[in-house]
C-alpha positions as CSV (number, residue, x, y, z in Angstrom):
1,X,0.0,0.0,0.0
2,X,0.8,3.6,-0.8
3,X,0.6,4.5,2.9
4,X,3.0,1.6,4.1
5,X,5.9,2.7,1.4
6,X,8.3,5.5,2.1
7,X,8.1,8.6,0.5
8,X,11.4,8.0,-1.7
9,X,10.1,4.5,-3.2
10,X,6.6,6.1,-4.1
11,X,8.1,8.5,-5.6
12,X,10.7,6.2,-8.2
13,X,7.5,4.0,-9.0
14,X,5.4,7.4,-9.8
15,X,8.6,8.8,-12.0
16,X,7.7,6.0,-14.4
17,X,4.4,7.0,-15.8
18,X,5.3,10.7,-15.5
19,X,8.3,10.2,-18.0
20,X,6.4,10.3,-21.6
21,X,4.9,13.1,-20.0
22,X,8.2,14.8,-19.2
23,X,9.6,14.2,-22.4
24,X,7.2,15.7,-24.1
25,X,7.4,18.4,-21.8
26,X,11.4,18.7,-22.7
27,X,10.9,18.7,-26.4
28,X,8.0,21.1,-26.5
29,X,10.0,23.6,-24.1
30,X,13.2,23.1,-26.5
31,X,11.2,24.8,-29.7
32,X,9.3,27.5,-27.3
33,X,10.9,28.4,-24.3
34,X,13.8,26.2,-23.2
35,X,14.3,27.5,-19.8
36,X,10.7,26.4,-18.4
37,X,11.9,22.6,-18.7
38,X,15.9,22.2,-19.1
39,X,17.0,19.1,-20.4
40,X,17.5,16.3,-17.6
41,X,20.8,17.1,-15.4
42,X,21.0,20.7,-16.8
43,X,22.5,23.2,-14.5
44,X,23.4,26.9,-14.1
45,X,26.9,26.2,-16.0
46,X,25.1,24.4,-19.1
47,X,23.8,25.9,-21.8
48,X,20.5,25.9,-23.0
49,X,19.0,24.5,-26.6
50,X,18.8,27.6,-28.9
51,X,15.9,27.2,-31.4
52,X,16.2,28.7,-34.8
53,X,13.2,30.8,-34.6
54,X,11.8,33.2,-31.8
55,X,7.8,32.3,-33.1
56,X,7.4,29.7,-30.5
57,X,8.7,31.8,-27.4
58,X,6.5,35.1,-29.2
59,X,3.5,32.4,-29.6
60,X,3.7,31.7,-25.6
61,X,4.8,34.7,-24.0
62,X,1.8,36.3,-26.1
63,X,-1.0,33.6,-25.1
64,X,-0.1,33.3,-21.8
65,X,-0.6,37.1,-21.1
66,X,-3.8,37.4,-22.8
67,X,-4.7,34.9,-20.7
68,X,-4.0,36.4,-17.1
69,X,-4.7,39.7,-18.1
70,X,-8.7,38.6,-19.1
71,X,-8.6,36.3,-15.4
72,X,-7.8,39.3,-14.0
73,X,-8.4,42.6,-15.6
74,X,-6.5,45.6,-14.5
75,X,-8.3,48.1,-12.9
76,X,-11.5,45.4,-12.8
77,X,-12.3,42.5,-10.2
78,X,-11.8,39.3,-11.1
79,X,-14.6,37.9,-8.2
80,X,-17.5,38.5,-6.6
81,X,-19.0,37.5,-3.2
82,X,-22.5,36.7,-2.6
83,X,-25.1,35.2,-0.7
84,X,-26.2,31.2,-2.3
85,X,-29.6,31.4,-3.8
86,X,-30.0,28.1,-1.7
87,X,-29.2,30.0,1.5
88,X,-32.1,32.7,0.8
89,X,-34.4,30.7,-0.1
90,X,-34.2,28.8,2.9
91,X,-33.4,31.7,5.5
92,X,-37.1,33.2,3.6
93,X,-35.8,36.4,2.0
94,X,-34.4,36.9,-1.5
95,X,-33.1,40.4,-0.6
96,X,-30.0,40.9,0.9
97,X,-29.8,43.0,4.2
98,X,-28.1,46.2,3.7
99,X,-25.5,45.8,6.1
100,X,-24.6,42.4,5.3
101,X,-24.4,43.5,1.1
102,X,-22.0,46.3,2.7
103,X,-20.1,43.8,5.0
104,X,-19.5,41.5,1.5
105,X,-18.7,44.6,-0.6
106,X,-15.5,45.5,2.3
107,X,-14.8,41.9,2.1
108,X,-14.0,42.0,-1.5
109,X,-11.6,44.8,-1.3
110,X,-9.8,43.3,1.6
111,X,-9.8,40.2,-0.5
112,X,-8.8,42.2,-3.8
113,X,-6.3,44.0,-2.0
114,X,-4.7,41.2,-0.9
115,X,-4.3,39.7,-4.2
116,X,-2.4,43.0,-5.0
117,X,-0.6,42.7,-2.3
118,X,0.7,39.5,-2.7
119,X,1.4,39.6,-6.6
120,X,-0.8,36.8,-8.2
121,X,-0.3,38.1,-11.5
122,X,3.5,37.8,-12.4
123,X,2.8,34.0,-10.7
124,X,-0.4,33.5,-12.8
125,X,1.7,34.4,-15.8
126,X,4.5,32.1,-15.3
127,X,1.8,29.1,-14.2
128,X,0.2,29.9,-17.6
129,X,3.1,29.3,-19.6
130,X,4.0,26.4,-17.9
131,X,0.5,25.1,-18.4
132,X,1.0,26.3,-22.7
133,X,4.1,24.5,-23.1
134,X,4.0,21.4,-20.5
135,X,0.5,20.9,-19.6
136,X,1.3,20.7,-16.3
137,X,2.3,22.7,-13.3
138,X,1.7,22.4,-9.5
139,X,0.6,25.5,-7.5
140,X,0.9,25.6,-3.9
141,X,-0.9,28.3,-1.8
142,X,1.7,29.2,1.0
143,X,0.8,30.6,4.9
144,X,1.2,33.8,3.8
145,X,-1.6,33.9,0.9
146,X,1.4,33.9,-2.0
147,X,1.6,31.5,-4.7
148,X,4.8,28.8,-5.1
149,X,5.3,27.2,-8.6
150,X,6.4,23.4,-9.2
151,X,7.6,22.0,-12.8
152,X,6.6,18.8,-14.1
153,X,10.1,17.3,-13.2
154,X,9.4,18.7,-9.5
155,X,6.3,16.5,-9.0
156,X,3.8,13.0,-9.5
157,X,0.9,13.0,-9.1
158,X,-2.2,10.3,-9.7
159,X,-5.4,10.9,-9.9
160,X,-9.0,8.8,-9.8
161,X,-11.7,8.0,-12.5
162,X,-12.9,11.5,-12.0
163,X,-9.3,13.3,-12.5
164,X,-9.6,14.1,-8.6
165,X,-5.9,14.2,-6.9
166,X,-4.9,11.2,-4.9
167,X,-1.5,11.4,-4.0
168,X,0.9,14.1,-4.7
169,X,5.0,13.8,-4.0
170,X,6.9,17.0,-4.6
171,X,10.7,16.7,-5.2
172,X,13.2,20.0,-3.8
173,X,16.7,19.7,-3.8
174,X,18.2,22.3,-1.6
175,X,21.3,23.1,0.6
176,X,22.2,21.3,3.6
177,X,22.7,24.5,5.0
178,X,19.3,26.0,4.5
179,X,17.6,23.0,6.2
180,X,16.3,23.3,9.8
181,X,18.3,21.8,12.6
182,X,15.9,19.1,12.2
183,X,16.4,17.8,9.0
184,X,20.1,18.6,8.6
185,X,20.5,15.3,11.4
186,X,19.5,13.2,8.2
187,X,21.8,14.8,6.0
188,X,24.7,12.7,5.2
189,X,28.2,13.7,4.2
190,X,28.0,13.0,0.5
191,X,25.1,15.6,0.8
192,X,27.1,18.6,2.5
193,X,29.7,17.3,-0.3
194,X,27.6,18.3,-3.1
195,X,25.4,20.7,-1.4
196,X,22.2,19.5,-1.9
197,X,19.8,17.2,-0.2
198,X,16.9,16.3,-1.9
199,X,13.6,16.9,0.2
200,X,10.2,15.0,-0.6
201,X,6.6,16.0,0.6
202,X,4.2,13.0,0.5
203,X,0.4,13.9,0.2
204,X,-2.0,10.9,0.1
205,X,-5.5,10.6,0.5
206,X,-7.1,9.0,3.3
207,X,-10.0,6.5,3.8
208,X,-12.3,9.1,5.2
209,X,-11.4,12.0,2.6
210,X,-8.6,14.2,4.6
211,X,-5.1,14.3,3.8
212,X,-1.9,12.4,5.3
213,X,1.3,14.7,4.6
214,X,4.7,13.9,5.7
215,X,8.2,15.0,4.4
216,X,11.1,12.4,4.2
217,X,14.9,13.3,3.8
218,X,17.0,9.8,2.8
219,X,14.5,7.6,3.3
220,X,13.7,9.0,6.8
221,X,10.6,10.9,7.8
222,X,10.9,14.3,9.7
223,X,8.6,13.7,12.8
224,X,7.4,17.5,12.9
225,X,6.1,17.1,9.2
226,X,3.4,14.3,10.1
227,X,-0.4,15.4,9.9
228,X,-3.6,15.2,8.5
229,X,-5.9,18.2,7.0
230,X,-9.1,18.5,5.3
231,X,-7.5,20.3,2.1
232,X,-4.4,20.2,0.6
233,X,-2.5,23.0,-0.5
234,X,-1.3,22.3,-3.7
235,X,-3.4,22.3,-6.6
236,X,-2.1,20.2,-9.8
237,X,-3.3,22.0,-12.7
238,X,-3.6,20.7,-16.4
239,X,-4.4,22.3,-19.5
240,X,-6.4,19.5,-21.3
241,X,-6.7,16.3,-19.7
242,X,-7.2,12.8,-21.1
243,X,-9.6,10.5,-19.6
244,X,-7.4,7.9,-17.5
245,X,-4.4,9.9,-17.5
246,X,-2.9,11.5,-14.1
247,X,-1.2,14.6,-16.2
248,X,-2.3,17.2,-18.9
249,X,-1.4,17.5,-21.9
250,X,-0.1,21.6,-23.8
251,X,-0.9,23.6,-26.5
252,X,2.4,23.5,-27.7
253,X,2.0,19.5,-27.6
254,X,-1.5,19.8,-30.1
255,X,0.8,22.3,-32.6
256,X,4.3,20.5,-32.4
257,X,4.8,19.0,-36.1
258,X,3.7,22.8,-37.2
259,X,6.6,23.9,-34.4
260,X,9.0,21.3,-35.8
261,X,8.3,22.3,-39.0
262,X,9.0,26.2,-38.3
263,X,12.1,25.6,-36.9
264,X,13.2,23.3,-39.5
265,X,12.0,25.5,-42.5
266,X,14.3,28.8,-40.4
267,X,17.2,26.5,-40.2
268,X,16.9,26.2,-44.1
269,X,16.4,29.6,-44.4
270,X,19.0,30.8,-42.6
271,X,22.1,27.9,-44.3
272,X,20.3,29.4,-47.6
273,X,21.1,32.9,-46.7
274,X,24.6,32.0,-45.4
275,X,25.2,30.2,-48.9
276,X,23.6,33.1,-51.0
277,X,26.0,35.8,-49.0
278,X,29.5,34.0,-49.5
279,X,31.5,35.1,-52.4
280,X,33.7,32.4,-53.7
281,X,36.5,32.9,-56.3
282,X,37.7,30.3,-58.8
283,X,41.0,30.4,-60.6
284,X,41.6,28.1,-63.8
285,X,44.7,25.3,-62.5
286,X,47.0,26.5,-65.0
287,X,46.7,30.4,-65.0
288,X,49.5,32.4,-65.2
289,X,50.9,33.6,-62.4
290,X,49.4,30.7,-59.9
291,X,50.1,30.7,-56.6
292,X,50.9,34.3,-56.9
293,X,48.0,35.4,-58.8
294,X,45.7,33.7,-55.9
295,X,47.8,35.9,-53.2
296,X,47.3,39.3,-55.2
297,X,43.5,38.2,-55.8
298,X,43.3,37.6,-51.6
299,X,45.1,41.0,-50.5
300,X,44.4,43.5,-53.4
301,X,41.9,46.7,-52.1
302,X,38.7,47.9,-53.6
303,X,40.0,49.5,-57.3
304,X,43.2,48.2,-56.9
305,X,44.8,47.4,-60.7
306,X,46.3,43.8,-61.1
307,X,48.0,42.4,-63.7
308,X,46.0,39.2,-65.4
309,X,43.8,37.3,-67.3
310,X,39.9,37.5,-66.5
311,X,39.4,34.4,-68.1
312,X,41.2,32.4,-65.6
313,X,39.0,34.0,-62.6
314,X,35.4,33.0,-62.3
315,X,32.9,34.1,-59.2
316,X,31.1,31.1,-57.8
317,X,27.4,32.3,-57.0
318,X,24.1,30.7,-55.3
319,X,22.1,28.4,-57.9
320,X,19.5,27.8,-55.3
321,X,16.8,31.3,-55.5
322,X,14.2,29.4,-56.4
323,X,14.4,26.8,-54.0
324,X,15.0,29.6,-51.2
325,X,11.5,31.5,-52.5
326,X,9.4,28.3,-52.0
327,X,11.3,27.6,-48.4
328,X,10.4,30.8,-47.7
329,X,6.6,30.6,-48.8
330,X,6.2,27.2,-46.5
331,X,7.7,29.1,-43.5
332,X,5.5,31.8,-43.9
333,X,2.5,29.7,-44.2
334,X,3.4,27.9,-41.3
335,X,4.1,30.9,-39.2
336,X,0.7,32.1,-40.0
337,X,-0.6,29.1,-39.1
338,X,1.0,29.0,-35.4
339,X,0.2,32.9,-35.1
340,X,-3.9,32.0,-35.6
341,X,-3.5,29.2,-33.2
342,X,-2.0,31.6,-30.5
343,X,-3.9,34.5,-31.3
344,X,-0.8,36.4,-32.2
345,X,-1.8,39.6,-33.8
346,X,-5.5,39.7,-32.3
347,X,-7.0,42.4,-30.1
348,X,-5.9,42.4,-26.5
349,X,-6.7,43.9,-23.2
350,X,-4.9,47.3,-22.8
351,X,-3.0,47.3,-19.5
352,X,-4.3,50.4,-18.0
353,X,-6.3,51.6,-15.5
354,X,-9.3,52.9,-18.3
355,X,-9.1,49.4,-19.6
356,X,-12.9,49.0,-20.8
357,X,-15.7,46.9,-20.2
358,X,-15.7,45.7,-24.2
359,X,-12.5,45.7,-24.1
360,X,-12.1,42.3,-21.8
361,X,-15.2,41.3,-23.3
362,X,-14.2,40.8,-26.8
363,X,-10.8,39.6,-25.7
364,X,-12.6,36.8,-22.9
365,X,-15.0,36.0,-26.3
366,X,-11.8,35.3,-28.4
367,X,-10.1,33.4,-25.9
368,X,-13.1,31.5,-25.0
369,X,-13.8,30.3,-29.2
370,X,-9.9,29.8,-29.7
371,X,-9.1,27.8,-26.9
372,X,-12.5,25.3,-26.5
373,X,-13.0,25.8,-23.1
374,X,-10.0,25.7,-22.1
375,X,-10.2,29.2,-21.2
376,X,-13.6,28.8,-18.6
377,X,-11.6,25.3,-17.5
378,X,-8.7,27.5,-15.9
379,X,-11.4,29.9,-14.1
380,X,-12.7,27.0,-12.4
381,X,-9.7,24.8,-11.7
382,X,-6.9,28.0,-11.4
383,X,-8.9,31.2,-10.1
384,X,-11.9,29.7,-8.2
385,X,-9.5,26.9,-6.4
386,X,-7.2,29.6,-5.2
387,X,-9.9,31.9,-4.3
388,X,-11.6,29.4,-1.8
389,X,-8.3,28.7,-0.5
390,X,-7.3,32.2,-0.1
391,X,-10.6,33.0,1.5
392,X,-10.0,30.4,4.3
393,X,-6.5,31.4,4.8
394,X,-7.7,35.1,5.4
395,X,-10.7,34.2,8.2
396,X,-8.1,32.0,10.2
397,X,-6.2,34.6,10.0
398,X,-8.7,37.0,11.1
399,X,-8.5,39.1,8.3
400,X,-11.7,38.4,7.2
401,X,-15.3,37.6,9.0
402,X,-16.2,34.2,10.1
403,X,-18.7,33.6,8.0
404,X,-21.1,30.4,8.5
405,X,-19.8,27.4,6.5
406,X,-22.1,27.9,3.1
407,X,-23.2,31.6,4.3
408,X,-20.6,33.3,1.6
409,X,-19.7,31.8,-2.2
410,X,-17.5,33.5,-4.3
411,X,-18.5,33.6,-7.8
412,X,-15.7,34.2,-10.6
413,X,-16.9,36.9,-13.0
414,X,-14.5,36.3,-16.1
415,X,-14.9,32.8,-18.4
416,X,-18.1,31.4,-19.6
417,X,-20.6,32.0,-17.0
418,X,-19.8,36.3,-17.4
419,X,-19.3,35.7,-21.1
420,X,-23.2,34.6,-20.8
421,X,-24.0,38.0,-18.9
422,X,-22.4,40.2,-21.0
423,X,-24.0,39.0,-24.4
424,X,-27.4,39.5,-22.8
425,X,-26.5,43.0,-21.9
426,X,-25.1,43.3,-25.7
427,X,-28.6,41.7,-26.6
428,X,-30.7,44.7,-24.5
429,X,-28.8,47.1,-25.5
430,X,-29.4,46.1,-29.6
431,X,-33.1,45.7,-28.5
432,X,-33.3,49.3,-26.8
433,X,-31.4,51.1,-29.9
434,X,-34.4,49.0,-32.1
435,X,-36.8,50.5,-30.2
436,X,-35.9,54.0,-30.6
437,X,-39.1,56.0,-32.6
438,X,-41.6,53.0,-32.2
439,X,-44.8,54.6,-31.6
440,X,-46.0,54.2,-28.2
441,X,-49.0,51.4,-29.3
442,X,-46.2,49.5,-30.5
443,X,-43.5,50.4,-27.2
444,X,-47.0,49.2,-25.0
445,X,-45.9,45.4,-25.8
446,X,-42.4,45.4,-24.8
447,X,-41.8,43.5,-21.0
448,X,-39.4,46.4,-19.5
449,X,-39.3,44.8,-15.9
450,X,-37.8,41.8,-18.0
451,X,-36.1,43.6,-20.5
452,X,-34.0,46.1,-17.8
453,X,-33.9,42.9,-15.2
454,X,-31.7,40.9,-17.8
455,X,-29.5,44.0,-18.5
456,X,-28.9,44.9,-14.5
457,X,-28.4,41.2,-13.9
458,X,-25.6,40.7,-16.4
459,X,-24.3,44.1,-14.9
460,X,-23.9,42.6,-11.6
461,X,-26.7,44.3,-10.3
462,X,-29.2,42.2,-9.7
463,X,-31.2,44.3,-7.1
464,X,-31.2,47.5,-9.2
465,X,-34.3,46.8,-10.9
466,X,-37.9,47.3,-9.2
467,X,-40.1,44.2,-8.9
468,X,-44.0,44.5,-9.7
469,X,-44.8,44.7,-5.7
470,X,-42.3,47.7,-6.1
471,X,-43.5,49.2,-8.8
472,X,-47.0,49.7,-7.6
473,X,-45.9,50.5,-3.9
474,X,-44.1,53.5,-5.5
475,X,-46.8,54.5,-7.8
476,X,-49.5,54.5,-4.9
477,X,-47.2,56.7,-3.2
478,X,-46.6,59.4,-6.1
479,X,-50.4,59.4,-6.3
480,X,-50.9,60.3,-3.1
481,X,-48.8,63.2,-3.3
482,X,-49.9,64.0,-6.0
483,X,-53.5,64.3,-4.7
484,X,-51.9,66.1,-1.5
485,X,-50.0,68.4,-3.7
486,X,-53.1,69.2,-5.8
487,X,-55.0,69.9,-2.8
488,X,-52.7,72.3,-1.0
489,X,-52.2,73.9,-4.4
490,X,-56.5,74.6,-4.5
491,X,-56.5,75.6,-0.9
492,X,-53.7,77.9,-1.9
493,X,-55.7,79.0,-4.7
494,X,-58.6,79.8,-2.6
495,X,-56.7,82.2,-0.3
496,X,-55.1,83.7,-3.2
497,X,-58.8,84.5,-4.6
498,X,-59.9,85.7,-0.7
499,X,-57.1,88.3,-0.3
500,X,-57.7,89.5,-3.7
501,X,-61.6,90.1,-3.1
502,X,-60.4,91.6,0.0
503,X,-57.9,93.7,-1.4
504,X,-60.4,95.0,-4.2
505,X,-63.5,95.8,-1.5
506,X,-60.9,98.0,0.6
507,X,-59.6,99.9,-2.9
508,X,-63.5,101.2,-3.4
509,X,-64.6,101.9,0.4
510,X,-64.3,106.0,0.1
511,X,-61.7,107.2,2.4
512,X,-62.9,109.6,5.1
513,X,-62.5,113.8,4.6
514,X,-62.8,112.8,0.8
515,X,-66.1,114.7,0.1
């Protein structure tokens, strides 16, 4: 059994299925982006693989920001809090409490600033290009709310029938000297020797759903290390996933022959141009002057006169133009290809603080069509996940209230679901410009409490629109003061029409002496 091994053997009997994985991993890194997944036994002092093109690091680097920047938009939040429709319907009330909407509103910028705070982006950005080019990475959510990254070759993992995470063994090699006192007892001298010790963390599931984690250092298990929690704190993301497979598979994986063939077709291109530059010259065996000739040929200036016969000199020249043209063609059509299939040269997100609304809507849209799914996929499994997590972290920590378990859910609002909102807004707003200059028998028909509740609800803003209840409430009350105002305004009428009476007997009563 899993739980009876040590931490070292689990870990050699996991390497095995990871391998195809990791070579994949390897080759698809070595056309993109070489340093996310060095060749085995690489270190500081070796050099990388140089590709012969730059279109697969563009292609990445490109993709992967378009990504983060629509899971979280500058200047926008990424999340919302909110009561579960489950919740109200039992507690009776489908409106929130004003105080309690306020309490969740402070919540999400303590939350937001947090993430700020703690720099998810630059993280999010790596993880996404890990996730492009491997198909794999590991996040771990740290104590103090940041984000740590593990490689493919830093991990196993397996998984059940439903892709849910059984076991997880993470693989550091670090300096003796940077251990605790604790561990550096296990450390032996061929360790200090090389400085490094390699450290495992064990996670496996339990019987009863909670978590058994323990760290082993040369086969021996650090006593502090043993315990069991509810969650784990990693989080092994994929970007596609096969059914029956513990690891994920890149989008550089589903485009490598197109990859291979770029960097193949720029090798070509470039050995072409080299031949086409060099300037070769050929002298006949038996001209005159021979060895001599060939010495005055080599160190004679620009204009310089020398003595000879042209005939015996000849240039040799590339032959090959036309095969160069149609090497160049292919690449070019291949380029293009890769540049559709990682949306190079499509609209993105500006990265400002007036970034608009439309703007991350189109660019969620194109992500969302390019990518099938993978896009709303990553909300769930990446943003949501962490979220949670960070949202427990925070009330231990008392930085946020202790809400009731179920009381508070957050709800992403990038990917599919907002996607969804934001077309129905698009939809009322086309509906509203078609209904400018109808005549009002026509305008009579139109359901506005359901037309302007769709609109505020892919807003956001659920509660800004009046129910029928409401509706009639408020127009008993501007009736009513209506008919008050009315009858203040006739009583004031009345006295205006008194004083003028008044006014008018007192001008014709004769004033005395007058006769």
């Amino acid at each position: 059994m899993a739980g009876q091994e040590s931490a070292q053997s689990r870990y050699e009997a996991m390497k095995r299925k990871r391998d195809p994985f990791l070579r994949r991993a390897r080759d698809c890194a070595e056309l993109t982006l070489p340093a996310l997944m060095p060749p085995e036994g690489h270190t500081g002092s070796h050099l990388l693989p140089e590709p012969y093109q730059g279109l697969g690091a563009r292609a990445v680097v490109s993709l992967a920001s378009r990504l983060m920047v629509a899971m979280y938009p500058p200047g926008k939040p990424s999340f919302k809090l909110d009561v579960p429709a489950e919740v109200r319907i039992q507690t009776g009330t489908m409106d929130i409490d004003t105080d309690v909407e306020q309490g969740l509103i402070l919540s999400e910028q303590l939350i937001q600033s947090e993430i700020e705070r703690k720099e998810w982006r630059p993280v999010t950005n790596l993880i996404l290009q890990y996730l492009i080019v491997t198909g794999n990475a590991l996040e771990m959510m740290q104590p103090d709310n940041t984000i740590r990254v593990f490689r493919l070759d830093q991990y196993v993992v397996s998984r059940d029938m439903q892709g849910r995470v059984r076991e997880i063994i993470t693989s550091e090699h670090l300096s003796p000297e940077s251990l605790p006192d604790e561990i550096k007892s296990m450390v032996t001298a061929e360790d200090y020797s090389a400085d490094r010790v390699q450290v495992l963390t064990h996670s496996r599931k339990t019987t009863d759903g909670r978590f058994y984690v323990c760290q082993e250092v040369n086969e021996q298990k650090v006593p502090s290390s043993e315990g069991y929690y509810d969650f784990l704190p990693y989080n092994a993301l994929r970007w596609t996933s096969v059914i029956g497979e513990d690891y994920g598979r890149g989008k550089v994986e589903e485009h490598l022959p197109d990859f291979k063939g770029v960097d193949a077709l720029s090798k070509s291109m470039l050995d072409g141009a080299a031949m086409a530059s060099r300037n070769v010259t050929m002298i006949r065996p038996n001209a005159a002057g021979g060895l001599n000739l060939r010495r005055r040929l080599a160190r004679a200036d620009n204009g310089e006169i020398i003595v000879g016969n042209p005939e015996d000199i000849a240039m040799v020249q590339f032959q090959n133009q036309a095969g160069l043209q149609l090497t160049a063609a292919e690449l070019d059509r291949q380029s293009r290809e890769v540049g559709q299939a990682f949306l190079l040269g499509s609209a993105t997100v500006r990265d400002s603080e007036r970034t608009t609304a439309y703007e991350v809507q189109r660019a969620q849209e194109e992500l969302e069509g390019s990518l099938g799914g993978v896009y709303s996929q990553l909300n769930q499994t990446m943003q949501l996940t962490r979220l949670q997590r960070l949202i427990g972290q925070m009330k231990e920590m008392a930085m946020l209230p202790d809400w009731p378990e179920g009381m508070i859910e957050p709800t992403i609002l990038t990917g599919l679901e907002a996607l969804g909102r934001e077309a129905d807004v698009g939809r009322v707003q086309s509906a509203l410009q078609f209904l400018q200059g109808m005549p009002p028998d026509v305008l009579a028909y139109v359901k506005w409490t359901e037309l302007l509740g769709k609109a505020f609800y892919g807003l956001n803003l659920p509660d800004a629109v009046r129910t029928e209840a409401e509706m009639q409430e408020m127009q008993q009350q501007q009736a009513m003061m209506a008919a008050g105002q009315d009858a203040m305004s006739a009583g004031g009428q009345a006295l205006a029409t008194e004083a003028a009476g008044q006014m008018a007997a007192a001008n014709q009563q004769p004033v005395e002496g007058e006769y």
